[in-house]
N, C-alpha and C positions, 0 to 999 in steps of 0.2 A: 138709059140711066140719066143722062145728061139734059135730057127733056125734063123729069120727073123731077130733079134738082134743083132745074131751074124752076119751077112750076114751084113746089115746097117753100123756094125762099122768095118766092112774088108774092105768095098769102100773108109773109113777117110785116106786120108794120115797121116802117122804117127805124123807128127807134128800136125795136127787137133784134132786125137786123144789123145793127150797127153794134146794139153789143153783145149779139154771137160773133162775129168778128172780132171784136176786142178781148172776148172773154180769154186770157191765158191759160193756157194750159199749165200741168204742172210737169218737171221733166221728168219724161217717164224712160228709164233707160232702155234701149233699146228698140225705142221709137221714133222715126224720124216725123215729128206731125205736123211739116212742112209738106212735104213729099201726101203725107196722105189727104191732108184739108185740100189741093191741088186736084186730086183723083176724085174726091168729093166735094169740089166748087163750090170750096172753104165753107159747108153746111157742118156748122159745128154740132150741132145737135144731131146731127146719122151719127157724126163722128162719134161721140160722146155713147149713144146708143150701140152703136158698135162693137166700142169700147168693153163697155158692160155685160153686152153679147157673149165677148170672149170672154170674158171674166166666168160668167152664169154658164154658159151653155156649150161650151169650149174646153173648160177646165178640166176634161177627162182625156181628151184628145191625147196626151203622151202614154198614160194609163191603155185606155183602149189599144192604141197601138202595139204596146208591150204584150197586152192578152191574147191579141193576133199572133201575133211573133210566136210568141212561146206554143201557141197550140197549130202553131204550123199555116195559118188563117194569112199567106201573103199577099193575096187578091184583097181581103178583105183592109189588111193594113194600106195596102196602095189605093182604096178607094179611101179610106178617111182621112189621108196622105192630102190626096189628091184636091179635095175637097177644103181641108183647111187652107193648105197656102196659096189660095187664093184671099183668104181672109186675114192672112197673115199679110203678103203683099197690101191689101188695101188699109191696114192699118197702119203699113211703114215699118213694120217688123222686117228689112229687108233680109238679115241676116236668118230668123227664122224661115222665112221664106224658103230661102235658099238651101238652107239643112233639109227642111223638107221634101225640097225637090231633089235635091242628093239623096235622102236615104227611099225615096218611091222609087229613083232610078236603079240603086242597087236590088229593088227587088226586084224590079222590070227586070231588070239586066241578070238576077240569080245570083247575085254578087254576094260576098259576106258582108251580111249587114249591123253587126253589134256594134263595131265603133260608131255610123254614122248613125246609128239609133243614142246613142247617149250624148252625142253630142248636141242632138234633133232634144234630148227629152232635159237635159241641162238646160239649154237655152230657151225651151217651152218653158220649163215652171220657172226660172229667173225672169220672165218676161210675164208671165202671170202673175207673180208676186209684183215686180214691178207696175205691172196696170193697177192692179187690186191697190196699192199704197196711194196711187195718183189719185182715183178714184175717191177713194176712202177722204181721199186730201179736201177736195173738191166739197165732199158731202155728199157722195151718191152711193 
């Protein structure tokens, strides 16, 4: 990944370079986008892409989980589990992250899972909303 990063932003001409760097972000609660431009070797535009990623392509992910749950489906909720907080960690979502990985464990583990699923689905759509307003701020 760190090859392909570096490789992406040697093709920027310097001035593009300089203000994807510059370009601020807007606060997006629940973001730490220090922590993620770091993990993505400050390539604003993956970031930004990303971003919109979860916005577009993500935004079922608390939904989907609930429809697992409820029809009994908990292999399948721990692999969509599984799968997002990773994308959540790469975005600096650290706290989602973390619910995420709490409530996959309660299913690994056959634990009761409804509190750490509403807290997991709270803090998914306040951070969806949250990106979506950033976004929207931006012009994308």
């Amino acid at each position: 990944l760190e090859r392909w990063l570096s490789q992406q932003l040697a093709h920027l001409p310097p001035e593009q370079l300089s203000e994807q760097r510059q370009q601020p972000f807007p606060d997006i609660a629940g973001l730490d986008h220090q922590a993620a431009l770091a993990r993505l070797l400050g390539n604003h535009e993956l970031y930004l892409s990303l971003l919109g990623r979860f916005a577009d392509d993500y935004a079922e992910v608390a939904e989907n989980v609930r429809q697992s749950l409820e029809n009994g489906r908990f292999d399948q909720a721990q692999e969509e589990l599984h799968r997002f907080k990773s994308l959540a960690g790469t975005l600096g979502a650290e706290a989602l992250q973390a619910l995420s990985l709490e409530l996959e464990l309660a299913l690994r583990e056959e634990r009761a899972w409804a509190d750490a699923y509403y807290r997991f689905a709270d803090d998914f759509n306040r951070v969806l909303g949250a990106i979506k307003t950033g976004l929207a701020s931006m012009g994308k």
